[in-house]
N, C-alpha and C positions, 0 to 999 in steps of 0.2 A: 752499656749503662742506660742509652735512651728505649732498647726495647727490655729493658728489665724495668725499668720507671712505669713504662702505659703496661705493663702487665700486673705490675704489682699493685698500680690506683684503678685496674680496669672494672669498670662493674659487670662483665660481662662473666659468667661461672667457669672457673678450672683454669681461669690464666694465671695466675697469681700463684698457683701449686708448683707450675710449669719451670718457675723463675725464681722460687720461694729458698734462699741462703744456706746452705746445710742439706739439703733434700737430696737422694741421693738420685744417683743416676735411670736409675730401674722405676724410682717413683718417679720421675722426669717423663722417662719416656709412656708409661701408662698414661697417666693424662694428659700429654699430647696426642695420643691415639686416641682417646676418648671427645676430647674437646676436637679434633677433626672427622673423626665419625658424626659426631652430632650438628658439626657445620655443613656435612652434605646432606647430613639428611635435612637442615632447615633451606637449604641450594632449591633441594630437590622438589619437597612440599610447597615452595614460593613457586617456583617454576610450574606446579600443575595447575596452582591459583590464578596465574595468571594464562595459561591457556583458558581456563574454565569462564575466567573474566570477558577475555580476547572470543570467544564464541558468543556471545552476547546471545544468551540464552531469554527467550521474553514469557509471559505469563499474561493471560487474561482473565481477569477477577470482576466480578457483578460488584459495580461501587453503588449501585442504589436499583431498588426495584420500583421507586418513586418518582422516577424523571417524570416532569411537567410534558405534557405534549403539546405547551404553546411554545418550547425550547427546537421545538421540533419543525422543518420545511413540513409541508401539508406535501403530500406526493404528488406527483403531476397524473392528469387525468384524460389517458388520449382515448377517443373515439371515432372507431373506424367502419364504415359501412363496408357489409358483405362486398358488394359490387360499386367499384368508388368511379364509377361513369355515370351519369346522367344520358341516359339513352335519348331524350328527348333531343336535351345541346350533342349529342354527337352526330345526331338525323341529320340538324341544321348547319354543324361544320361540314357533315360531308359533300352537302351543297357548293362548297366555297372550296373542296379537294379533291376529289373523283369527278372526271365527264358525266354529263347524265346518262351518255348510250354505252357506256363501258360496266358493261356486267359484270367482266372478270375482276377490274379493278373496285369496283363497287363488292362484292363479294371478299376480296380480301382485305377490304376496310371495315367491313364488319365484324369478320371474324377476328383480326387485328385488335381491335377496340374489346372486341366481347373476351378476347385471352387476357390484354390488358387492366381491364374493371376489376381482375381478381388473380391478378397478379403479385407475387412475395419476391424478397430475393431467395436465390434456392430452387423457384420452381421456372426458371429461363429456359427448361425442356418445354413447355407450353410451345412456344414459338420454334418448333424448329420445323412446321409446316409451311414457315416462309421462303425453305427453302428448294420449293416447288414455286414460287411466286412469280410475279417481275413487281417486283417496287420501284419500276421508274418512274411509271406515274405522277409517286407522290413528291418526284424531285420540283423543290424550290419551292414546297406548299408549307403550313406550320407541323404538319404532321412529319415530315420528312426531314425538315431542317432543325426545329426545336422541337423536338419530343416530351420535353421535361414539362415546357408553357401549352403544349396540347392539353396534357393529361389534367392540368392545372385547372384551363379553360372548361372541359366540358366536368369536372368535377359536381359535385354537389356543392350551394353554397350553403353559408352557415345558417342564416335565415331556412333555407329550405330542412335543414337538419334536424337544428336543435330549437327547443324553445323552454320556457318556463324554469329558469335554471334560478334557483336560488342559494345563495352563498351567504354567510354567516349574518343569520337570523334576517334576510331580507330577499326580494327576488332582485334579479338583476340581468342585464339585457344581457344575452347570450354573446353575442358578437362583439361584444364590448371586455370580455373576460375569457373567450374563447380565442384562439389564435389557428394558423392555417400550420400544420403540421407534417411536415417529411420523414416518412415511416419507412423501415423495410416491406410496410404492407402498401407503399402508395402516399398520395395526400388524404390527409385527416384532418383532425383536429384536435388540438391540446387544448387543457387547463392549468396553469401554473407549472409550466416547462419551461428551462431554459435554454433546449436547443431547439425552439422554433422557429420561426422563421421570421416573425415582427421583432420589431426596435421594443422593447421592453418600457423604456423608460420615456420613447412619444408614447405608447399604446395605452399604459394603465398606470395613475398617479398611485395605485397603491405599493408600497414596501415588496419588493421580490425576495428571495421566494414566497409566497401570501404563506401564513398560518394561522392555527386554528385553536383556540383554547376549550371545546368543549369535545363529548362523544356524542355517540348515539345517531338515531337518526334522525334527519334535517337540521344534524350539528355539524355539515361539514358540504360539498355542494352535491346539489339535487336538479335533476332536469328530466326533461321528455324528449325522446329520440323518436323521428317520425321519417317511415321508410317508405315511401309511395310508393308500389309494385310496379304500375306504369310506369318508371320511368330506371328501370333495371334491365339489363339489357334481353332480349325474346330466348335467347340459348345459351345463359346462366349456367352455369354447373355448381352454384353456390345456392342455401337455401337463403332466404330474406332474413338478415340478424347483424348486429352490430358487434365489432371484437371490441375489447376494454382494455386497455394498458395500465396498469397501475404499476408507478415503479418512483425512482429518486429522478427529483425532476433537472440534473445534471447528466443525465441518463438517454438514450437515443430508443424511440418505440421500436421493440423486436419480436414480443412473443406476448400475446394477451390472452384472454376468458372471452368466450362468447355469451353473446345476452341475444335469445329469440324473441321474436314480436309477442308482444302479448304478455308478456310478462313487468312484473318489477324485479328488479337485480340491487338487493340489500350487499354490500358490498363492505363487510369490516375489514380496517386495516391493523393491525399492531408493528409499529415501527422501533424493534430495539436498536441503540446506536451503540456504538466504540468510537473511544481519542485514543489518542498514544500521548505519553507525558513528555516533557520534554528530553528528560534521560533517553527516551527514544528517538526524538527528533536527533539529537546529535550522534546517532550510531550511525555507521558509516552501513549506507542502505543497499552493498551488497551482502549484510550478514545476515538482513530480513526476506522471511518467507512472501513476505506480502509486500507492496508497493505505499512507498511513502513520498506524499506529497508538499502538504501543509494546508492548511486551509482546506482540505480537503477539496480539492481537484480535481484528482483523480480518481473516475470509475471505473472499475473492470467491464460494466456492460457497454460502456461509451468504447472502451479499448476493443471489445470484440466488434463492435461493430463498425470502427478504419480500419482494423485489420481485412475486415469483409470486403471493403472500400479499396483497399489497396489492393489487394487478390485482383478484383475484378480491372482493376486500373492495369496491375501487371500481365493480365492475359490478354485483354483486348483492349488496352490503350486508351481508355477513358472511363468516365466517373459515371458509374446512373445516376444519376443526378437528383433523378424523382424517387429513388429510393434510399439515396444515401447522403450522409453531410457533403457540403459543396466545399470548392478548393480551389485550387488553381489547376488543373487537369482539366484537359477538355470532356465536356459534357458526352453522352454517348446519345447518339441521333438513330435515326430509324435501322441504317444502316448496318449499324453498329450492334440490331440484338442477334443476329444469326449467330458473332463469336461469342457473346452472354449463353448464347443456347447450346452449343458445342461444348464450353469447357463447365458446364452446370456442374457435372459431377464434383469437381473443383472447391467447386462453391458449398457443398455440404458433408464434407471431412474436414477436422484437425489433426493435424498430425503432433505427435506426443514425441519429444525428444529422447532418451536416455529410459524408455519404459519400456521393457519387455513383454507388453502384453500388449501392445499396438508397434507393430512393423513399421518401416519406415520405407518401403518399399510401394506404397501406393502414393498417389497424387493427395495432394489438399493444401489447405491452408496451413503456413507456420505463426501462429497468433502469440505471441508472447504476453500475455493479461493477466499477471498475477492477484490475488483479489486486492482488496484495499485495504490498507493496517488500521482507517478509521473513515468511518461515515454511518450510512443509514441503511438498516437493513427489512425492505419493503414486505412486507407479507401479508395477503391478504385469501378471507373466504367468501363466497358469493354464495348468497339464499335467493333459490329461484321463486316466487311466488306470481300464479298465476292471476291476470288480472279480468273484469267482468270481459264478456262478451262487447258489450257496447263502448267499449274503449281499445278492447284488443287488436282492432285490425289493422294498423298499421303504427302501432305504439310501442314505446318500451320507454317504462320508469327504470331511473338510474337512482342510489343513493350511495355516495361514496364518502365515508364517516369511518372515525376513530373507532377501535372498539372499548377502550378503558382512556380514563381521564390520565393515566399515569404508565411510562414504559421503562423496560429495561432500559438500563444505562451500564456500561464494557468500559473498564479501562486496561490498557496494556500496558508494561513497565518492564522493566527489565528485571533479571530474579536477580541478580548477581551486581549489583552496583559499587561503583568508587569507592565508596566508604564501607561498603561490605569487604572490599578490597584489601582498604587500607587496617581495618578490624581484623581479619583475618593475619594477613604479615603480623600485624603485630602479639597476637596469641601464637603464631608460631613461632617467632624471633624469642620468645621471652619463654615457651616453652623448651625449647632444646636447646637455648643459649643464657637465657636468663636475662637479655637484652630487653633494653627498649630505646625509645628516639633518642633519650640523653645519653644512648652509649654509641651512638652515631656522631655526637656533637663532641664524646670524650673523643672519638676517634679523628675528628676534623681538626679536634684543639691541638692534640699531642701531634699531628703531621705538618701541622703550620704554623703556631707560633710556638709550642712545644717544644717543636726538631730546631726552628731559629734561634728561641732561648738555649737549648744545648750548646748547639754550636758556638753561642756568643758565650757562653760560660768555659767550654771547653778549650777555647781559645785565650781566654782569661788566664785562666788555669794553670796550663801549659808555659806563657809568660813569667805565671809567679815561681811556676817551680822552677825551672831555666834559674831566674835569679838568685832562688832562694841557693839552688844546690851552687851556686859560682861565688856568694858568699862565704857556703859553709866551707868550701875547697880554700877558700884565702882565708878562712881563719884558723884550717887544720895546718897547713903551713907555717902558719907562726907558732904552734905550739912543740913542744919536745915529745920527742916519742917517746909513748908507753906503751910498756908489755902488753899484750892480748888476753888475756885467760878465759877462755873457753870453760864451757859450764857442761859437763857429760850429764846428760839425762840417765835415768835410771831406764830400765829395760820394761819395768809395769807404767811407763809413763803415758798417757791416754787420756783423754778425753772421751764423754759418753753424748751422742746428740739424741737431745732432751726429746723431741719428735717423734724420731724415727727409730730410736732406739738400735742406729749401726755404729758399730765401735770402731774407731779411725785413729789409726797408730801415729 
């Protein structure tokens, strides 16, 4: 009685036929075949909605081609001389590090220094001529013991570099806005970077990252780069030019544009960005292609380049130091580049996990640097324009500027969200059941207080009839027995159901 009740009030389609008084047996069993065919298949179709949900499939869409580019970090702006020794300061260290009568050692401080000036990570084949050498010499000298504070020492200073640098609509002292920069190419020098090497917030009272609200040119900073040929080392292998880094200034300098003497270097950038919404922040960040942070974090180019850092830390047991972010690892001293020079190869292969078109049978680096789900992406063109004679000899103008007042702006989202979800269930619950949420609540109602009201009634019930029939027994008792007469039915006697139209004898 209590499953013919929730089928007979169910609003859900084909239960009510199921249970329906008079129906015959063969009509019974069709729409219970029916109404369980259409329950697997609503099983079935939930079940692939929620795989489909469960993959957290994402989409990138252009939400404005208007972004403001004072929303924008202004890009950091590293500048690296061809040969980053000052031949001049390294004549005079070597005063203070080689005997004066020691040729041989004098000769391998030279050439030392001169492989040095233009040296990258990746090229620690230079140096494997040291290992004809004797560097004992330079035991307990600054050359031999900190090599990182050598290279530092006889660098170029800022003063000596840069000059005339003007930054949003005024000039401004170079050295004051410029910071001492650690490159894969050496020491340099940044502009609005935040892995350099100064305190930020002693160095410069203005807001980090600086940004910029106009384009064009000398709408973003502008200086003069000056290369004194004296003072490059005599057997160079590099011509006289300065490299450029333009990139996110959370970013580590790896790969720049060269700018020759004598020229101006018009340098537009267009910086379009991506966010992730928060539907994305809360997806569980092994189901993303890309690395998610928050705050935007993390870089793919910062990543490639401690993975580079670690490589080299894991072959020969310490950090370059001058070429890479610093750590807790010990620094790598003079000693220490013959193993930089041996495992070089190392140092310029990745190796590709699970990709058939790069073997895994060679040596390299394993970099794990997914790119980023949301930040800034740097891009820029350079216009070479030659500058007069009488300014050309030892110059180069830089202008590093917007190219439009307004950038792309990316947002990611997820295709397929909760409420896409919960839409979904329910056009197919209602399509192949005829259900909706209040036939989840008829269901809740009739299994809890439903089945308790049953049971409290059928318990009732039970009691009254008990009584009723022990009554009716003491009252047949008192009365005289009467004959029975039986009433024979006629042979055409029958009923027709009104329905179904089966005739039941």
């Amino acid at each position: 009685n209590f499953l013919n009740n929730y089928c007979t009030k169910s609003s859900l389609h084909g239960l009510r036929y199921i249970v329906e008084p008079g129906a015959h047996w063969m009509e019974r069993l069709i729409w219970t075949i029916v109404f369980t065919f259409f329950l697997i298949c609503t099983v079935v179709v939930i079940s692939k909605l929620s795989s489909r949900f469960q993959t957290a499939q994402t989409s990138t869409v252009v939400e404005t081609t208007q972004y403001p580019v004072s929303e924008l970090p202004f890009p950091s702006v590293t500048l690296c001389p061809s040969n980053r020794v000052n031949w001049q300061k390294a004549l005079e260290m070597e005063k203070d590090i080689v005997p004066v009568h020691d040729l041989e050692a004098i000769r391998t401080y030279r050439d030392l220094v001169t492989r040095l000036s233009t040296l990258t990570f990746g090229d620690f084949d230079k140096l494997q001529f040291l290992e004809n050498r004797s560097l004992e010499v330079f035991s307990g000298t600054l050359l031999g013991e900190n090599l990182t504070n050598f290279l530092q020492t006889v660098a170029p200073t800022c003063a000596e570099f840069l000059s005339d640098c003007w930054w949003r609509a005024s000039y401004r002292n170079c050295c004051e806005i410029f910071e001492v920069q650690r490159t894969e190419y050496g020491f340099c020098y940044s502009f609005n970077s935040e892995t350099s090497d100064s305190d930020h917030e002693m160095y410069s009272k203005e807001l980090r990252p600086r940004r910029s609200n106009m384009m064009g040119d000398w709408s973003g900073i502008r200086l003069v780069v000056s290369l004194n040929k004296s003072s490059q080392p005599p057997n160079a292998d590099k011509a006289v030019e300065v490299t450029v880094f333009v990139g996110d200034p959370k970013s580590w300098p790896s790969s720049g544009s060269n700018s020759a003497l004598g020229t101006l270097s018009s340098i537009g950038v267009e910086c379009p960005s991506i966010y992730a919404t928060e539907r994305i922040l809360q997806l569980d960040k092994t189901k993303l292609s890309c690395k998610l942070s928050g705050k935007m974090e993390y870089n793919q180019n910062f990543c490639l380049t401690m993975c580079r850092r670690d490589s080299a830390i894991k072959q020969c047991g310490c950090n370059p130091l001058f070429l890479m972010p610093s750590g807790p690892e010990r620094a790598c001293v003079l000693d220490d580049l013959l193993c930089l020079a041996r495992e070089n190869g190392i140092f310029n292969n990745y190796i590709l996990e699970k990709n058939a078109y790069f073997g895994n049978d060679t040596v390299g680096m394993n970099c794990s640097c997914p790119p980023e789900c949301e930040g800034y992406n740097y891009r820029y063109q350079i216009t070479h324009t030659k500058l007069r004679d009488s300014i050309a000899f030892n110059t180069i103008f830089i202008d590093v500027h917007y190219e439009s007042a307004s950038m792309l702006r990316y947002r990611m989202d997820i295709v397929y969200t909760q409420l896409d979800l919960l839409v979904s269930f329910g056009g197919v619950f209602g399509l192949f059941l005829g259900g909706s949420i209040l036939s989840f609540v008829e269901l809740l109602y009739h299994l809890t207080i439903g089945l308790i009201g049953h049971i409290f009634r059928s318990t009732e019930t039970s009691g009254k009839t008990a009584e009723c029939s022990k009554r009716a027994k003491s009252q047949d008792d008192q009365k005289p027995s009467v004959p029975t007469v039986y009433r024979v039915l006629p042979l055409m006697d029958y009923y027709v159901n009104r329905r179904t139209s089966f005739y039941r004898y």
